[in-house]
N, C-alpha and C positions, 0 to 999 in steps of 0.2 A: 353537551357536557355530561359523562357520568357521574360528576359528582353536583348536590346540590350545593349553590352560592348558600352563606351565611352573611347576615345581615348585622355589623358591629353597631352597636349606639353607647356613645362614649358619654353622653350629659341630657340631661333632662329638658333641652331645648331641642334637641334632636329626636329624643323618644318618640314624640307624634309621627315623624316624615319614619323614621325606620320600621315602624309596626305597616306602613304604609306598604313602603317597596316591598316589606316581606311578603306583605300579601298579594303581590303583584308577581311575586317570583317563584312562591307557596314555598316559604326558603323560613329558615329558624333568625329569632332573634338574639344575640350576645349582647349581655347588657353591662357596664363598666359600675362592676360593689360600689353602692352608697349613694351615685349620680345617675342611676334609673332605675326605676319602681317596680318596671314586670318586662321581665324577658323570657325568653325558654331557659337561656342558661347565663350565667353571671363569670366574669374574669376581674382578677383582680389589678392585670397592668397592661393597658391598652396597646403597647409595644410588642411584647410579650406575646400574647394571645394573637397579633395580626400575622408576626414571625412564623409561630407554629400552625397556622390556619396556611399561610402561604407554602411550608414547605409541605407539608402534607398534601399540596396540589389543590388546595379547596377555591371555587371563585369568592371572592371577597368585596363585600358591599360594607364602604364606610360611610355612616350618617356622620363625618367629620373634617376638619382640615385638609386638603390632600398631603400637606408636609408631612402629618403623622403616619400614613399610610407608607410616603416615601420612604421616610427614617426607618420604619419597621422594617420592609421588605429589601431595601436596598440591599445588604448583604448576601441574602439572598438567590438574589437577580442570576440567570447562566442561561437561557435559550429563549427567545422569544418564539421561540417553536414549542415549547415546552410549556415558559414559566402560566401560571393561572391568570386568570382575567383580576385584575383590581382596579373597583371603582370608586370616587372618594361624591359622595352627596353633599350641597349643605344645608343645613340644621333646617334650613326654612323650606327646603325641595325646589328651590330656584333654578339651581343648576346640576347639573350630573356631569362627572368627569370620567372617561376613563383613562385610565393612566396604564394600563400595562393590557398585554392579551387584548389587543385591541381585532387580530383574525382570528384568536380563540375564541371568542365568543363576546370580548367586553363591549364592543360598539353594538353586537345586539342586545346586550341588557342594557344599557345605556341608554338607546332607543325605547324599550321596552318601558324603563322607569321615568324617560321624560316625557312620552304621551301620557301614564299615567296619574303624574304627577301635574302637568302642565308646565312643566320646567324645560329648560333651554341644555340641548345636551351638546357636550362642547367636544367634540369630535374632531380628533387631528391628524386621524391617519389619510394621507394625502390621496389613497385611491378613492374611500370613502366618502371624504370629503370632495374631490375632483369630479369622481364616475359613479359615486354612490355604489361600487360593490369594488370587494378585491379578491383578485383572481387567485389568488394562492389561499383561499379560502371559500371551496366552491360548496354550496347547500346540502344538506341530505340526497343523496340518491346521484352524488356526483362526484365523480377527484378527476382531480390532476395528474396527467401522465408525468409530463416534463416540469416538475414543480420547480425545480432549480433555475426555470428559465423566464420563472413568472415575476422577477424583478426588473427583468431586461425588457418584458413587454409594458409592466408596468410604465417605464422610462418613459416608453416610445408613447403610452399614449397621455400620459400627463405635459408631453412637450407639444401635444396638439396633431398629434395624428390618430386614423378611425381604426374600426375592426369590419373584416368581413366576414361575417359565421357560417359555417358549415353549407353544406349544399342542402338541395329541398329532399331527400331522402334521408338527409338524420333528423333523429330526437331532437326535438325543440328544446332549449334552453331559458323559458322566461326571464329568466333572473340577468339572460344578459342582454334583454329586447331596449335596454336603456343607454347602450353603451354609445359612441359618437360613430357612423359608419366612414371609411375611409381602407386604404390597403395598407395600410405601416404592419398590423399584426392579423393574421389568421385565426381565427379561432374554430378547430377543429371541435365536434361534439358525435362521436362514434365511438364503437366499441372497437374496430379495427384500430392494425397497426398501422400507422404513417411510417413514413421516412423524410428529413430533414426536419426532425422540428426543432426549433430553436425559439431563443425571444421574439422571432419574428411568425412564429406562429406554434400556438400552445392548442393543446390538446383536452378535453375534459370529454373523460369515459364515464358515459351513464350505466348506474351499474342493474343492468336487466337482465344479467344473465347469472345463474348459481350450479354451483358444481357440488356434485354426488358424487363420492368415494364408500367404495367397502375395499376389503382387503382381510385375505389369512391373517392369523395370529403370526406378530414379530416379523411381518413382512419387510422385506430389505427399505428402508425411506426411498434410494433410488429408485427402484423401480416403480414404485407411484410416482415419485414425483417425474421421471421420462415419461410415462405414459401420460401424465395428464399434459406434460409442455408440446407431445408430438400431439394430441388432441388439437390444442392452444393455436399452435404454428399450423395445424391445416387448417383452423377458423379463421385463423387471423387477427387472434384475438389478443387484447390488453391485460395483462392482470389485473391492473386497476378496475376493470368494468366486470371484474368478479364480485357479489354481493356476498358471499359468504363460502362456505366448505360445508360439506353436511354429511352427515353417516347417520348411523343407527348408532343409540346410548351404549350398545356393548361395547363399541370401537373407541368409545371416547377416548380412552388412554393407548393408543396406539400410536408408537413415536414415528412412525410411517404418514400418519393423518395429522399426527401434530404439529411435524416438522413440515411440513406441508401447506397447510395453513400460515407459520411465520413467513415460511417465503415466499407466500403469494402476497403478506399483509393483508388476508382477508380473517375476517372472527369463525370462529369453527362453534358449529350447531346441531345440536344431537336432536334425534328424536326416537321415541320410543317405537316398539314393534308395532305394537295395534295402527299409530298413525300414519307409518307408513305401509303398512298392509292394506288402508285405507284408498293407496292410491294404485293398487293393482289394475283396474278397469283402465287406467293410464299409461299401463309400461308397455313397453314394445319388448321386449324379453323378461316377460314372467319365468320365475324358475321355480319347480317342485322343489328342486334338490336345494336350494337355499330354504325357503320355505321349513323343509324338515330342519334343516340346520341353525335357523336363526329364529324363526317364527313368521316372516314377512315376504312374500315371492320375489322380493328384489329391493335392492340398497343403494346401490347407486341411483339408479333412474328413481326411484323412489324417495329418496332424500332431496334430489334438486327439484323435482316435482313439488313435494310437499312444502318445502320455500316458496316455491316461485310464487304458486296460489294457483287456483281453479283456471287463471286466464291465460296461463303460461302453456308453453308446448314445447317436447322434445326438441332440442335443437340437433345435440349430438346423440344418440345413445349411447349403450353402454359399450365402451368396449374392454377390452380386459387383456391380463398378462395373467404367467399362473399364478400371481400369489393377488393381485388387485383389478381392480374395476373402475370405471369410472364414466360421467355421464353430464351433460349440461344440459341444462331447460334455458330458456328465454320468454323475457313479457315485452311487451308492447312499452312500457312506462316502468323509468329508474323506479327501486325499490327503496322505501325507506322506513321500512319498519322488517324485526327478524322474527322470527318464527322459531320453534323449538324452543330447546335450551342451550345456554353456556356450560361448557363444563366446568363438574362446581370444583373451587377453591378455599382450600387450609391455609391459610396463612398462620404461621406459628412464630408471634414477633414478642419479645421482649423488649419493654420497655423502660429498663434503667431501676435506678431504685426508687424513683417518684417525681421528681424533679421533670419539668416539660424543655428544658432546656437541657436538658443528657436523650433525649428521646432521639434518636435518630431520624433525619427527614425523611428513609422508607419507611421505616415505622409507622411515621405518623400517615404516609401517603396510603398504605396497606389498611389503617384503621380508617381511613377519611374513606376508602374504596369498597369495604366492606358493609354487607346488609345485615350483618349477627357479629353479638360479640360474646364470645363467651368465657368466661375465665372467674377467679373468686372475684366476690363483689368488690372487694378493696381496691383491688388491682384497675377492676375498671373504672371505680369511681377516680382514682388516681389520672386516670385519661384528663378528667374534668369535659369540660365544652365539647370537645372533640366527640366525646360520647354520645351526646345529645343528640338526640331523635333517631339514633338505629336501637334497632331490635338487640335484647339483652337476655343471657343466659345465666345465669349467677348462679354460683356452684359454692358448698364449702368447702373448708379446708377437711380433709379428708377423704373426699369426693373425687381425686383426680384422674381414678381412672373412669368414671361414670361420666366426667367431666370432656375428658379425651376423644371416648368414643359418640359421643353424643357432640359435640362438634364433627367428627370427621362424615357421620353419618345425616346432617345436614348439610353439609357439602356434598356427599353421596347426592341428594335430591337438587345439585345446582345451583348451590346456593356461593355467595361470596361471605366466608367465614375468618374471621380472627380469633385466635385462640390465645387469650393475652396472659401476659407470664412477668410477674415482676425480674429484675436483672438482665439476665441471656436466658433465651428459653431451651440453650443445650444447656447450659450450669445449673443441675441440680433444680430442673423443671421439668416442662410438659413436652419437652421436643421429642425426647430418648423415648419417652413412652407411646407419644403417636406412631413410632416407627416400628415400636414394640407391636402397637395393636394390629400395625398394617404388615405383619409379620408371623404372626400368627396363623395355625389352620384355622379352620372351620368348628373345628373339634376341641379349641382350645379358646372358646370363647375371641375371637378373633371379631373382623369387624363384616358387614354385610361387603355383596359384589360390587356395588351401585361405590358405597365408601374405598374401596381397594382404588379405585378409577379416578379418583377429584387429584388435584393439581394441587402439590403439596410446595409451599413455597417457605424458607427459615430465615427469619434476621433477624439481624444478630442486635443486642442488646447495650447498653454499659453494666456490667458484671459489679455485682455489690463488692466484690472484692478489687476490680477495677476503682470504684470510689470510692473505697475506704481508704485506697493505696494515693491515690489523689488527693484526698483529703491530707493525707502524713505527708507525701515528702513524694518519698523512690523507694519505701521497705521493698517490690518488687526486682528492685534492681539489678539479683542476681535470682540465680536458681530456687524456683516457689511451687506448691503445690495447694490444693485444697482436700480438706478431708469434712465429710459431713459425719456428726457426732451424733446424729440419728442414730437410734437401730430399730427402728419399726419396721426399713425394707430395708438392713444390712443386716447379717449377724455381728451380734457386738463382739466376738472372736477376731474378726474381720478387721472390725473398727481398733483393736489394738495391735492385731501385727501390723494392720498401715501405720498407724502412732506411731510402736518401735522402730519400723524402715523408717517414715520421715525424720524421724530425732537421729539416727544413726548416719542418716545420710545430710542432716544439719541443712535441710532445707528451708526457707522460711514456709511459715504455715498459714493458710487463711481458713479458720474453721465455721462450717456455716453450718447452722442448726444447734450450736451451742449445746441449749438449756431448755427445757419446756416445766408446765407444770409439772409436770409426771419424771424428765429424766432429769435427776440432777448431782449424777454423779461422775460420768464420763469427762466430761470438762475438768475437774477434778483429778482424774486417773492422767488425762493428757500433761497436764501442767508437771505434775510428779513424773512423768516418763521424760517427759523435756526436762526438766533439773538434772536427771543423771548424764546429760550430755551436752548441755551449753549452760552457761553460766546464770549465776539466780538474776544479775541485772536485767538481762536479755530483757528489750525494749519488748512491750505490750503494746495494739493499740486497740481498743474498743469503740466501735462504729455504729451510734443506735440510730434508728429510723434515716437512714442516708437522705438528703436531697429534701427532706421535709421540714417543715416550718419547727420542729422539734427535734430538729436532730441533735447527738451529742456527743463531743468528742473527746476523749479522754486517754491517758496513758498510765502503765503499771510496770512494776517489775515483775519480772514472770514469778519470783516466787511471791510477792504478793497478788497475783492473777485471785478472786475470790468469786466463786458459782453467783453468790446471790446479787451481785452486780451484773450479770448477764441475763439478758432474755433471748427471745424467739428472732426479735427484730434485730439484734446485735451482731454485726460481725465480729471475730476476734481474730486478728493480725499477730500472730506470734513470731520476732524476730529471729533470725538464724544468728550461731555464733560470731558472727563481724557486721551484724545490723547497729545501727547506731541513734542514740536520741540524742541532735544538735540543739543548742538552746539560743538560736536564733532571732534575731530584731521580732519579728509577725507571731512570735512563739517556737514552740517545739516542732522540730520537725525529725520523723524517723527515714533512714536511707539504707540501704546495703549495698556495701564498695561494691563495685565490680571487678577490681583488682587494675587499676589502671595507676594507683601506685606504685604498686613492681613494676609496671611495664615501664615507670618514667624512671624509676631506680635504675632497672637494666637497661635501658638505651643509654644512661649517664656515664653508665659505669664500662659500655661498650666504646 
């Protein structure tokens, strides 16, 4: 599992057993405000916090009920391929359950925590329990060719028939030395292709072999990806028993080697020139002329090489098209651990206006998958729990382009980075400006080579003007614009012919950035430009601190609209000439027709 389990403890009878498994899983404690004493990080409503822990993909350890854990995550619930391992404890460490992800990983922390515990682990998945392993869930340094077929053998041998494994020329499999022997399923363990396999015999590629790719700049994707399948197809080889993809760091961003890597499903691993220069005394095609060109006498054979390790050997070498190369080593013994780097990742996620229930589950999955987080301190504290135990970059306000590149440039160095941005972080954030920096020359304060190359990835947020507009009613309802009354990076010229167009063309308006200490006139200038073209009633709505324990909602007529009732944190919603304040059972609510009046006028009238 790449991400680490969190460990909940809901009451102070459970606190002793949860400090326990944590330390047994070297996982963080969440502890339920007011019913536990010392955790790492504290939530205030035990539903709540299991929800956003599960959709952010986290494994989950409750010191509690299992009903609770069920209620939480049920909603939830969509692929038992997918969803996270959740397991429920109780208070006393008696027993351990797991309840979901039981071939993700749950039955082995399960395991894990009831040796350490001396507790009884209550384990229900029938392979597990039956044959003590399951096959659609094979160990490090192993997959599944035909994984689709691994329910059908399942069948066969939980009705009481054996397995007969591989021949004495492959890779041993301990893990399956326990199974019942009998002919009902085959089980293949080779790097080679079969033919016929079915539930009646499944296949598991140990992965001992890794592929070295180079390749010209913008080289066509096909032609790598031909060259290395016509490799493949004269080995006779599995994707599956690929351990990795590997090039030198300057390649990293090559959508020829990237796209490459998705389709084989293997993780792609850079490594820098010195280390694989490293392995020259190894290649069977040393080349000067790359050498001069890149720094290192060879990239392919050099790349799968310097994976493999010291005990590996040339399987394939290099062979090459004009624009790419390519090359496979082999060891003796699956691989399970990777060498190099990942190449690093920007995630650029906005998170709503505070509220952890408007967060989006990639969101949270992007923040739960990240080693840095960087963005103003508010913003991250506003994560809450989820924050806890990664690495943090706290920036202020005013900082954001210091902020920008300083994220993009730890992902430069391979790192997994979140660049957190209250609302959407295209609306009048930090998205427009990562793009900006990665846009830039050299000569224009732009950003290093290494930061040009990371895996820029953007999601999407709940937009302050999205919950403002949710909070009123439908004022969205028809034709809407935003204008930010900033002019720090606008010229405020700017900021008034957009005024004029938006008021002329009677759009509704969401204006963000109001009011500060220092601007407190423009708001002012707006409200007076809108009077000359929609009426003084024209519905207000003002939106302070969205989604937080303090938020506040309020309504105006535009020509009462007054600066010193706005601040930083305030949306202001300005209705268009047919927006309307209903005065409804629950309160006021603001709407703008869409014109579906007419439409039932003139169909009446037709």
């Amino acid at each position: 599992m790449a991400v680490k389990p969190v460990v909940m403890a809901l009451s102070r009878s459970g606190e002793a057993t949860a400090h326990r498994v944590a330390e047994v899983l070297s996982a963080e404690v969440h502890g339920r405000e007011g019913r536990v004493d010392k955790a790492d990080a504290f939530f205030p409503n035990a539903l709540d916090h299991a929800r956003d822990l599960f959709a952010a993909g986290v494994p989950l350890v409750g010191v509690c009920a299992s009903g609770i854990l069920i209620r939480a995550v049920a909603p939830f619930l969509a692929d038992k391929r997918t969803d996270p391992p959740v397991i429920s404890v109780a208070d006393d460490g008696s027993v351990v359950v797991p309840l979901l992800g039981g071939h993700r990983g749950a039955n082995r922390l399960a395991s894990e925590i009831s040796k350490a515990l001396g507790a009884v682990a209550a384990v229900t998945t029938a392979g597990d329990v039956a044959l003590g392993v399951a096959l659609d869930a094979p160990p490090a340094g192993w997959r599944l060719v035909n994984r689709e077929d691994a329910k059908g053998a399942m069948v066969a041998l939980l009705a009481g028939g054996g397995v007969t494994i591989g021949g004495d020329d492959e890779p041993k499999a301990s893990w399956l030395n326990d199974l019942p022997r009998g002919d009902a399923v085959t089980l293949s363990c080779s790097t080679d292709r079969h033919i016929g396999l079915g539930p009646d015999h499944l296949q598991f590629a140990p992965q001992r072999v890794t592929l070295g790719v180079g390749c010209a700049r913008n080289c066509p994707p096909k032609e790598l990806s031909d060259l290395v399948n016509e490799v493949m197809a004269e080995a006779e080889l599995v994707p599956e028993a690929i351990h990795s993809v590997n090039t030198v760091t300057l390649k990293g961003d090559e959508p020829a080697i990237i796209d490459l890597a998705k389709e084989l499903g293997a993780p792609l691993r850079l490594f820098e020139v010195d280390e694989l220069e490293a392995e020259t005394p190894r290649l069977e095609n040393p080349s000067d002329v790359v050498f001069a060109e890149v720094g290192t006498h060879g990239v392919s054979e050099a790349a799968a090489l310097a994976q493999a390790g010291a005990d590996a050997m040339l399987w394939y070498p290099k062979r090459k098209t004009a624009n790419a190369t390519c090359a496979f080593a082999i060891t003796s013994e699956p691989l399970t651990v990777s060498k190099g780097r990942s190449r690093g990742r920007l995630s650029i996620v906005g998170i709503g206006p505070g509220q952890a229930t408007w967060r989006t589950p990639e969101v949270s999955r992007l923040v739960a998958d990240a080693e840095e987080l960087v963005g103003y301190g508010l913003y991250i504290d506003l994560l809450g729990p989820l924050a806890v135990g990664k690495a943090r970059s706290d920036f202020p306000l005013g900082g954001e382009e210091d902020r920008c590149r300083y994220a993009l440039e730890q992902a430069g160095k391979g790192k997994n980075v979140s660049l957190v941005c209250s609302g959407d972080a295209g609306i009048y954030a930090m998205g427009a400006l990562v793009f900006e920096l990665l846009d830039r020359g050299p000569d224009q304060m732009g950003v290093s080579d290494a930061a040009r190359r990371v895996e820029v990835i953007c999601s999407p947020g709940v937009s302050a003007l999205q919950g403002a507009a949710a909070r009123a009613g439908a004022p969205l309802g028809h034709d809407f614009c935003a204008i930010s009354l900033s002019d720090l990076l606008t010229p405020r010229e700017d900021i008034i012919k957009r005024l004029k167009a938006a008021a002329e063309g009677d759009f509704v308006i969401a204006f963000y950035n109001p009011v500060s200490k220092r601007r407190r006139t423009l708001l002012a200038e707006a409200r007076d430009i809108l009077l000359q073209h929609r009426p003084a009633d024209t519905p207000v709505m003002l939106a302070s601190s969205l989604g937080r324990p303090e938020e506040d909602i309020r309504y105006r007529r535009l020509d009462e609209l007054q600066v010193d009732e706005v601040d930083m944190l305030t949306v202001v919603l300005v209705g268009s000439s047919h927006s309307r304040l209903a005065r409804l059972g629950e309160g006021p609510r603001m709407y703008t027709p869409r014109g579906y009046a007419r439409k039932i006028d003139g169909d009446l009238a037709g």
